[in-house]
VEXSE-307310 format. One record per residue (C-alpha): x, y, z; residue number from 1; residue in one letter. Coordinates in nm, 4 decimals. Layout:
BEGIN
{{X; Y; Z}; NUM; A}
...
END
This chain:
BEGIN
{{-1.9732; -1.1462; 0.7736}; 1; X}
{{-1.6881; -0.9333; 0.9531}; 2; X}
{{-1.7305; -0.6707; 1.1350}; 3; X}
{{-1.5667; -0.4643; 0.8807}; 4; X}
{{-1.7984; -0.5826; 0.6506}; 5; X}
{{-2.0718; -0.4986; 0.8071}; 6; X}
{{-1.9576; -0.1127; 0.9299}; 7; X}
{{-1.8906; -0.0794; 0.5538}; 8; X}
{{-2.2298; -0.1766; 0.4682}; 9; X}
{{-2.3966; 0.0559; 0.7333}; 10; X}
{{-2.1706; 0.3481; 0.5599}; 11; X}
{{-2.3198; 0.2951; 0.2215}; 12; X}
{{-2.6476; 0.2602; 0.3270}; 13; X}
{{-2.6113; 0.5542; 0.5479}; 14; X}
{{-2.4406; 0.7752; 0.2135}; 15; X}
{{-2.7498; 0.6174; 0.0174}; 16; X}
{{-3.0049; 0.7717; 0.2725}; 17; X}
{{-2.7953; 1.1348; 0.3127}; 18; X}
{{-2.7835; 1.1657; -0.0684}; 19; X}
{{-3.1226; 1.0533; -0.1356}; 20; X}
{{-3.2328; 1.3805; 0.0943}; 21; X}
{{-2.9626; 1.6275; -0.0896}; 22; X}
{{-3.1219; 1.5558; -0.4503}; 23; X}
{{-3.4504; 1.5439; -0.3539}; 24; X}
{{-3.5417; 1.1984; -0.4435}; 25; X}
{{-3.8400; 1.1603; -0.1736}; 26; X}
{{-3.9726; 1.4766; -0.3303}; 27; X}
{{-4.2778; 1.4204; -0.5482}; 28; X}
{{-4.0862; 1.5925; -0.8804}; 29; X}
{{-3.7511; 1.6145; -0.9484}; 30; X}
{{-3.6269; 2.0090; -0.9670}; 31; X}
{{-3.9521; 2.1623; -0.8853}; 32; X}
{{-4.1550; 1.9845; -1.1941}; 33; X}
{{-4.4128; 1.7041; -1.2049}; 34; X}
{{-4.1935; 1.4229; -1.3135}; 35; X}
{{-3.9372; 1.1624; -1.1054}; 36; X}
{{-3.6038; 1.1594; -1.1201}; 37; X}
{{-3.6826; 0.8176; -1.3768}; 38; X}
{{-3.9231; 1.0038; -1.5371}; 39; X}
{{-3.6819; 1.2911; -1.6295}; 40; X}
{{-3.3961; 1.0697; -1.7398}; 41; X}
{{-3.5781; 0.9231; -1.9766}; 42; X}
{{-3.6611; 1.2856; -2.1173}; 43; X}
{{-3.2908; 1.3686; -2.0869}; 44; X}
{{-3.1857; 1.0594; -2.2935}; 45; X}
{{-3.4507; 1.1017; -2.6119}; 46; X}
{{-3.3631; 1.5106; -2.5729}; 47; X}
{{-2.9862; 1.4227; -2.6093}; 48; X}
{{-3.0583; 1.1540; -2.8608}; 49; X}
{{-3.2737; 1.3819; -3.0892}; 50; X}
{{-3.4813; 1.0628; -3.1608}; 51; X}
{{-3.4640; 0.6939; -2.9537}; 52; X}
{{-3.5454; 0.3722; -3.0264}; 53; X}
{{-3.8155; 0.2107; -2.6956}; 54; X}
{{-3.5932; -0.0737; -2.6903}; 55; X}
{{-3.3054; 0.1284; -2.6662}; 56; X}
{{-3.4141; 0.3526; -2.4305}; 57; X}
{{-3.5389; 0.0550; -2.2139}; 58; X}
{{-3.1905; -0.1153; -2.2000}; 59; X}
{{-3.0379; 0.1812; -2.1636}; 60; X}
{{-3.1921; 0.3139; -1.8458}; 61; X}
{{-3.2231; -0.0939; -1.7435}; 62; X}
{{-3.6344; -0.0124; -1.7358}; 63; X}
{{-3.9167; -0.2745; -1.7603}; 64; X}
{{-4.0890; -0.2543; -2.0111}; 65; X}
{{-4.4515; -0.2036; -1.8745}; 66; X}
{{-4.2443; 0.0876; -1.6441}; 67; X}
{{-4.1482; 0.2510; -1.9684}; 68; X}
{{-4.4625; 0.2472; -2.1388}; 69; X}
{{-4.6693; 0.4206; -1.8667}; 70; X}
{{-4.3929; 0.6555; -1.8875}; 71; X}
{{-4.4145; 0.7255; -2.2422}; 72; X}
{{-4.7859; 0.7163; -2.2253}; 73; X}
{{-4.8134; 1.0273; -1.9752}; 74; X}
{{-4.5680; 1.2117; -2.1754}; 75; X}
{{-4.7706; 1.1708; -2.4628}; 76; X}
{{-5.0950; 1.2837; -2.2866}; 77; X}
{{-4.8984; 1.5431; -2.1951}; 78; X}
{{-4.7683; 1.6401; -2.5115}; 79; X}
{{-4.4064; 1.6138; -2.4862}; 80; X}
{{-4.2788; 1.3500; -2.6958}; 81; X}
{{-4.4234; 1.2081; -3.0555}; 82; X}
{{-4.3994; 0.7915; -3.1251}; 83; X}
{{-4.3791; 0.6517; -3.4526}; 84; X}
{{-4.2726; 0.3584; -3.6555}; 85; X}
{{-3.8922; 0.2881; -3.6943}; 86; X}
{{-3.8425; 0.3756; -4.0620}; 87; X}
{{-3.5456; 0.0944; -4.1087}; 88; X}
{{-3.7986; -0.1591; -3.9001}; 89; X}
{{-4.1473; -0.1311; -3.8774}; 90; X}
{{-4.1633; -0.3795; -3.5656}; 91; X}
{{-4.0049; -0.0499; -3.3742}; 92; X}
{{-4.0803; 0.2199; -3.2390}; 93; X}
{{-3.9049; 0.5655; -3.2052}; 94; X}
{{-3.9710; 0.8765; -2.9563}; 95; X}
{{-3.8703; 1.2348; -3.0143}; 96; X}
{{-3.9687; 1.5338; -2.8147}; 97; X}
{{-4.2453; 1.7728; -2.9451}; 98; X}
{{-4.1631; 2.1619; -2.9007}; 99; X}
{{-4.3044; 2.1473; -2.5382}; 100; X}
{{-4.0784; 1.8381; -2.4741}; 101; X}
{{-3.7745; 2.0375; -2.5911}; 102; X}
{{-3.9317; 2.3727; -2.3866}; 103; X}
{{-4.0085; 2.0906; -2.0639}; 104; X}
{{-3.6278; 1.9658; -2.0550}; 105; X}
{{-3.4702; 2.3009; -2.0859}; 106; X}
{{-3.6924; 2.3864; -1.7881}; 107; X}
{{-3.5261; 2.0880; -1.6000}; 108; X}
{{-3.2122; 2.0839; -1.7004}; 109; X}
{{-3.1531; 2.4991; -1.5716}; 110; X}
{{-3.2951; 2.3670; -1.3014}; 111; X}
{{-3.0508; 2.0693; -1.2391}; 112; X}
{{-2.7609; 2.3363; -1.3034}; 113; X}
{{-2.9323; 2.5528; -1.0901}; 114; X}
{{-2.9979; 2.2758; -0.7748}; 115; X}
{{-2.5872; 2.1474; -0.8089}; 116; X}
{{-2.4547; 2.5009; -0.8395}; 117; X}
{{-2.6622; 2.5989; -0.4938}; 118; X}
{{-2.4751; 2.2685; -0.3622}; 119; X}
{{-2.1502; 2.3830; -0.4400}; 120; X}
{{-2.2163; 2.7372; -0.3362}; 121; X}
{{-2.2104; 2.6346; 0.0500}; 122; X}
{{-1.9313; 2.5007; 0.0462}; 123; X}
{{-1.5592; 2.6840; 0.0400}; 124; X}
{{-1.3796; 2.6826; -0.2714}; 125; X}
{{-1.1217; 2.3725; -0.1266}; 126; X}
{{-1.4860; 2.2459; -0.0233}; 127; X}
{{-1.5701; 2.2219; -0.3811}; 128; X}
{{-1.3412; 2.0750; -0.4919}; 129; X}
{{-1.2984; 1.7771; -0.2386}; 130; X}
{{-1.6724; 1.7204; -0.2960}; 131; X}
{{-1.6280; 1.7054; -0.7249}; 132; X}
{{-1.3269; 1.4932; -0.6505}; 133; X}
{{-1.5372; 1.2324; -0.4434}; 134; X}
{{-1.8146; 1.2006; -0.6958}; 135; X}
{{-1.5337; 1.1636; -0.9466}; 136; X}
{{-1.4393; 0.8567; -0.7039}; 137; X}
{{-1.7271; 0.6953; -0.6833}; 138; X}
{{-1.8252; 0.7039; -1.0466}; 139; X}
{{-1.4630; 0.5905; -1.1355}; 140; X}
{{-1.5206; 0.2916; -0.8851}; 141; X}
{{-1.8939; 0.1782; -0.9838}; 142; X}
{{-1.9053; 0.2856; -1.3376}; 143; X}
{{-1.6708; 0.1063; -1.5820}; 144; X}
{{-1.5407; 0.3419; -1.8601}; 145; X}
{{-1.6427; 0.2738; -2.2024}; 146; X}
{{-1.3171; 0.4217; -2.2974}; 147; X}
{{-0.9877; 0.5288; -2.1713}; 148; X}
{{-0.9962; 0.7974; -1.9713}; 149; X}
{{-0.7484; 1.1135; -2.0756}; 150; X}
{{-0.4056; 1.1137; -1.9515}; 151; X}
{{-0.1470; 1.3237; -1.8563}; 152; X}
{{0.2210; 1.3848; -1.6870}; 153; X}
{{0.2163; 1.7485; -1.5452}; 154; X}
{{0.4416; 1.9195; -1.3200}; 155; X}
{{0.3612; 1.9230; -0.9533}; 156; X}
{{0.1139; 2.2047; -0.8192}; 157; X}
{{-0.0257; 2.3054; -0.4649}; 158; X}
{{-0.1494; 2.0159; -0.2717}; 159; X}
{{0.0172; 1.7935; -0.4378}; 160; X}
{{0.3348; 1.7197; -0.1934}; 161; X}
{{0.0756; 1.6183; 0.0333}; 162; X}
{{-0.1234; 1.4004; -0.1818}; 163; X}
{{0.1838; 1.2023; -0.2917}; 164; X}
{{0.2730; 1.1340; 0.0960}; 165; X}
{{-0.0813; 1.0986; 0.1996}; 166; X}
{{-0.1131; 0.8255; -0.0755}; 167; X}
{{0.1862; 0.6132; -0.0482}; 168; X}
{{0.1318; 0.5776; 0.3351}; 169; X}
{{-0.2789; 0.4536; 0.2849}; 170; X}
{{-0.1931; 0.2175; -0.0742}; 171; X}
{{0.1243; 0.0475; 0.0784}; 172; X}
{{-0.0516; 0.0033; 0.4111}; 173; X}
{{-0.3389; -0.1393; 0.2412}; 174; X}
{{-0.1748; -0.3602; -0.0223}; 175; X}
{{0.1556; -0.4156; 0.1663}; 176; X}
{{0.0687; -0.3900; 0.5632}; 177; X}
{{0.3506; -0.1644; 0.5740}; 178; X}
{{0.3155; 0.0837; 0.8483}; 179; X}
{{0.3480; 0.4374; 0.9821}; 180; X}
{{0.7175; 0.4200; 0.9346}; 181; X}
{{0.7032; 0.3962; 0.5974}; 182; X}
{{0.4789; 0.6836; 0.5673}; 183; X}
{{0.7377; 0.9037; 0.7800}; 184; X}
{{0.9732; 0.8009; 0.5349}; 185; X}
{{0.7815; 0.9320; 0.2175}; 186; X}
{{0.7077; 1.2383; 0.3968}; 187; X}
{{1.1300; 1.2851; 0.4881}; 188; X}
{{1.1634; 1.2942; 0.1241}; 189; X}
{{0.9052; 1.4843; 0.0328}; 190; X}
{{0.9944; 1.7346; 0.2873}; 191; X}
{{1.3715; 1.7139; 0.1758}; 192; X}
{{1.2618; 1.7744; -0.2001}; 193; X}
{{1.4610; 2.1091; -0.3829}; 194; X}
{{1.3019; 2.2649; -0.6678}; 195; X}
{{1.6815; 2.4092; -0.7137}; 196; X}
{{1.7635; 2.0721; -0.8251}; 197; X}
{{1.4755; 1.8591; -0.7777}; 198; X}
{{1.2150; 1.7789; -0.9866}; 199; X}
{{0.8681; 1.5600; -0.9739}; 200; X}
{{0.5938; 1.4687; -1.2095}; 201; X}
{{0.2331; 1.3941; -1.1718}; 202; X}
{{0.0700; 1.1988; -1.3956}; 203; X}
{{-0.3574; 1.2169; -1.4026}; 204; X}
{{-0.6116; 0.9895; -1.5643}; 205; X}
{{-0.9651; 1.1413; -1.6283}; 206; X}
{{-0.9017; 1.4444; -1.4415}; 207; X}
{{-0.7456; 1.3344; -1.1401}; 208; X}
{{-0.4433; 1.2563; -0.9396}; 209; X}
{{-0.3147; 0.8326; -1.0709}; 210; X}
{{0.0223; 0.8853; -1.0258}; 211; X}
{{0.3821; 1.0147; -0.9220}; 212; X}
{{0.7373; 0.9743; -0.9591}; 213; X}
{{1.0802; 1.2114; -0.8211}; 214; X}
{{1.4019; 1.2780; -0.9692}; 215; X}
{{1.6402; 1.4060; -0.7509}; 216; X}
{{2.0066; 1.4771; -0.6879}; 217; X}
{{2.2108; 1.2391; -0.5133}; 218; X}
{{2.5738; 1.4042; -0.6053}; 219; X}
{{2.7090; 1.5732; -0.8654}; 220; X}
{{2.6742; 1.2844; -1.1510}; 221; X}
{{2.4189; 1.0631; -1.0045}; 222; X}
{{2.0017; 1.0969; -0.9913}; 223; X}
{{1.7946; 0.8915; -0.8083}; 224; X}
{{1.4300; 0.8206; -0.9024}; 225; X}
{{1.2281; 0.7801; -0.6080}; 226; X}
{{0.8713; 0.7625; -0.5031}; 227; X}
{{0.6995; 0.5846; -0.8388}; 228; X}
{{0.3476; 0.5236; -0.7668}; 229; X}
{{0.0605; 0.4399; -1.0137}; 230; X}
{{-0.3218; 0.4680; -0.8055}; 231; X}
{{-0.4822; 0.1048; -0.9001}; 232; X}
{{-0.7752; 0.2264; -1.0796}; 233; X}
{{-0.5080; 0.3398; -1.3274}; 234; X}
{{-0.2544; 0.0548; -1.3625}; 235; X}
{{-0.2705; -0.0535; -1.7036}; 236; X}
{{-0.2821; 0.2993; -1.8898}; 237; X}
{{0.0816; 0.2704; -1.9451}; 238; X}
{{0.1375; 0.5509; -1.6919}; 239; X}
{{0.4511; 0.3857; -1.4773}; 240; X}
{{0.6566; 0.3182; -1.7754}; 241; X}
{{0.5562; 0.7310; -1.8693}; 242; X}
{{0.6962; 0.8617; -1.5485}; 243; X}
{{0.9684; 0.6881; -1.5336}; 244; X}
{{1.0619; 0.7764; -1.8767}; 245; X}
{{0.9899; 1.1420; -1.7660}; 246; X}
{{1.2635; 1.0562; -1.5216}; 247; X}
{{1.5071; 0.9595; -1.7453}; 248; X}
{{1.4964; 1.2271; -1.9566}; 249; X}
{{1.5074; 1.4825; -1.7282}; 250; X}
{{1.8349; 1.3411; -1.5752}; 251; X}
{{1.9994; 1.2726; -1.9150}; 252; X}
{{1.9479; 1.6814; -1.9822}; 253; X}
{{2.0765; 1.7715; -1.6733}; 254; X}
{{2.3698; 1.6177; -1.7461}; 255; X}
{{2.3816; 1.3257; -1.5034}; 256; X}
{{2.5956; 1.0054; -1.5887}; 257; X}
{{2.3930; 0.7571; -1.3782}; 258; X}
{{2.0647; 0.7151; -1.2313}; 259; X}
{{1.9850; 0.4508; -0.9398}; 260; X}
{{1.6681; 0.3377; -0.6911}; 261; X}
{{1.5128; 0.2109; -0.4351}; 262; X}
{{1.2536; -0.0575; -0.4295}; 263; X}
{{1.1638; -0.3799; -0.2517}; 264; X}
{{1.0591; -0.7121; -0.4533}; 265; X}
{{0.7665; -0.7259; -0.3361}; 266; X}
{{0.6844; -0.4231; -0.6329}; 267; X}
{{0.6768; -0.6674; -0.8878}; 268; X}
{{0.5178; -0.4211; -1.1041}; 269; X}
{{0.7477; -0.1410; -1.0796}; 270; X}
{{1.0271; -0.3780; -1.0851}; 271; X}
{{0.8931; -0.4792; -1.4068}; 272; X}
{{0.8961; -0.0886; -1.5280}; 273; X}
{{1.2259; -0.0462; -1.4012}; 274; X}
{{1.3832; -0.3438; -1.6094}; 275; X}
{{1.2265; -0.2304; -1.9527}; 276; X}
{{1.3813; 0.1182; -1.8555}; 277; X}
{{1.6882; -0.0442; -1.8473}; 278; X}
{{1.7607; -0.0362; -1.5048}; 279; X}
{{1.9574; -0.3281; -1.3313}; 280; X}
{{1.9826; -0.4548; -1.0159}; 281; X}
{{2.2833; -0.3866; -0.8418}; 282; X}
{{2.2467; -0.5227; -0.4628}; 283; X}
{{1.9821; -0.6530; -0.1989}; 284; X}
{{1.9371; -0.6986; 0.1399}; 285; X}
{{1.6759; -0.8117; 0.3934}; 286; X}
{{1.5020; -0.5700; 0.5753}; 287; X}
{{1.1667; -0.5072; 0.8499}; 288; X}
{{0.8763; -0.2571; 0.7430}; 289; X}
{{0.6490; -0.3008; 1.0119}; 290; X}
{{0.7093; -0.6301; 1.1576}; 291; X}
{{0.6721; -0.7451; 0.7899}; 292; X}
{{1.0296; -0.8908; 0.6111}; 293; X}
{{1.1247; -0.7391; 0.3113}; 294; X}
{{1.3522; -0.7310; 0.0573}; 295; X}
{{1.5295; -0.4068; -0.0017}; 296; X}
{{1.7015; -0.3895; -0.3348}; 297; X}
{{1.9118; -0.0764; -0.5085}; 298; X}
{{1.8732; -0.0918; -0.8876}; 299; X}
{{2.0837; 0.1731; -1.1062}; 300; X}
{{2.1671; 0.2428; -1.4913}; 301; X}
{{2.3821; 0.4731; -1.6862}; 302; X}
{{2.2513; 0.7296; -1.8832}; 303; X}
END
């Protein structure tokens, strides 16, 4: 095992212990009540449900089944849920809260709203939302989606100059091994970008930054479309080929003749996007991004 492997490790173990403490896991109830954080997820599920299959609710919650049935057998002693015979199969049961289920889940789900919204409150508003944005992260990264999340291509707000330059230099260093240099020279052009005749797009998957792409003036009749980038968690939503789209209409109703860009071949994906755009390539050269050879190629296309 590396050593990198094993100061990762540590880190998650260490995040597992810290947020075990925040939510109050080694507590004996969850949120001030009796029950454990198990214990009220199964109450959440059946109250959300309306009425739940055992079986369901076992695979669901990935119980065993001996777990689940002490579970459901407190509840019923004390008087939150009723269990009955499936009416479709009489092999199966099915739970539904009583009244005082309904009344003992409302209690602990204010209380859940009440224990994340005294999280959030000390922490600064920019606080916030760094926080949200991790646990966004992390679910993103451990949680498959069961659907596509919700796109979008928006213009460029605050903090988002900084994201696009603070992203290119970590990805390309991590998937490329190319360097600080490279980073300096996203944040030139970043720092060089004119809303007078500049424009950029930022495209967002689930709620948060996936994406970016530049259009910007090189002389009177030519654009240039710089800075495409597409977060890997999500590459496949079609986004690249949207923002580059973006691009090209912009710069057709701006009235420019002829659009070029910058890329290396080692891009083989956005080379790909470029070429069903239409784009061709037009020259090449070798070139050094931190003692790593590449190949620098200019693509362009008229409009």
């Amino acid at each position: 095992m590396s050593s990198l492997t094993e100061a990762r490790i540590a880190e998650v173990r260490a995040f597992n212990r810290f947020y075990t403490k925040v939510i109050g896991l080694l507590q004996a109830g969850m949120h001030s009540s009796p029950y454990s954080l198990t214990e009220c997820r199964v109450l959440f599920e059946v109250a959300h449900a309306g009425q739940m299959e055992t079986g369901e609710l076992r695979g669901l919650l990935d119980l065993d089944a001996g777990y689940l049935s002490r579970i459901l057998a407190r509840f019923d002693g004390d008087g939150l849920i009723v269990r009955e015979r499936s009416a479709t199969d009489a092999r199966k049961h099915v739970v539904r809260l009583t009244p005082a289920g309904a009344e003992a889940f409302a209690t602990l789900d204010s209380g859940s709203d009440r224990d994340a919204e005294r999280l959030l409150a000390g922490l600064p508003e920019d606080g916030q939302e760094r926080l949200v944005a991790g646990m966004r992260t992390i679910r993103s990264l451990l949680d498959a989606p069961a659907e596509r999340p919700q796109t979008l291509i928006r213009p460029p707000r605050a903090g988002d100059l900084s994201w696009v330059v603070q992203r290119h230099g970590a990805l390309y260093a991590q998937e490329y091994g190319w360097g600080m240099d490279f980073e300096r020279t996203v944040a030139r052009i970043v720092a060089d970008f004119d809303q007078a005749h500049d424009t950029c797009w930022i495209a967002e998957a689930g709620g948060a930054r996936a994406g970016c792409v530049f259009c910007v003036r090189r002389d009177d009749t030519t654009a240039q479309l710089r800075l495409l980038l597409v977060e890997p968690s999500a590459r496949g939503l079609g986004l690249g080929g949207r923002l580059v789209e973006e691009c090209l209409r912009h710069a057709k109703a701006e009235g420019y003749k002829r659009i070029v860009l910058w890329t290396r071949d080692s891009l083989v994906s956005a080379r790909r996007i470029y070429q069903a755009a239409g784009f061709e390539l037009d020259s090449q050269e070798k070139g050094m991004e931190n003692g790593v050879e590449v190949n620098e190629q200019m693509w362009s296309r008229d409009l």
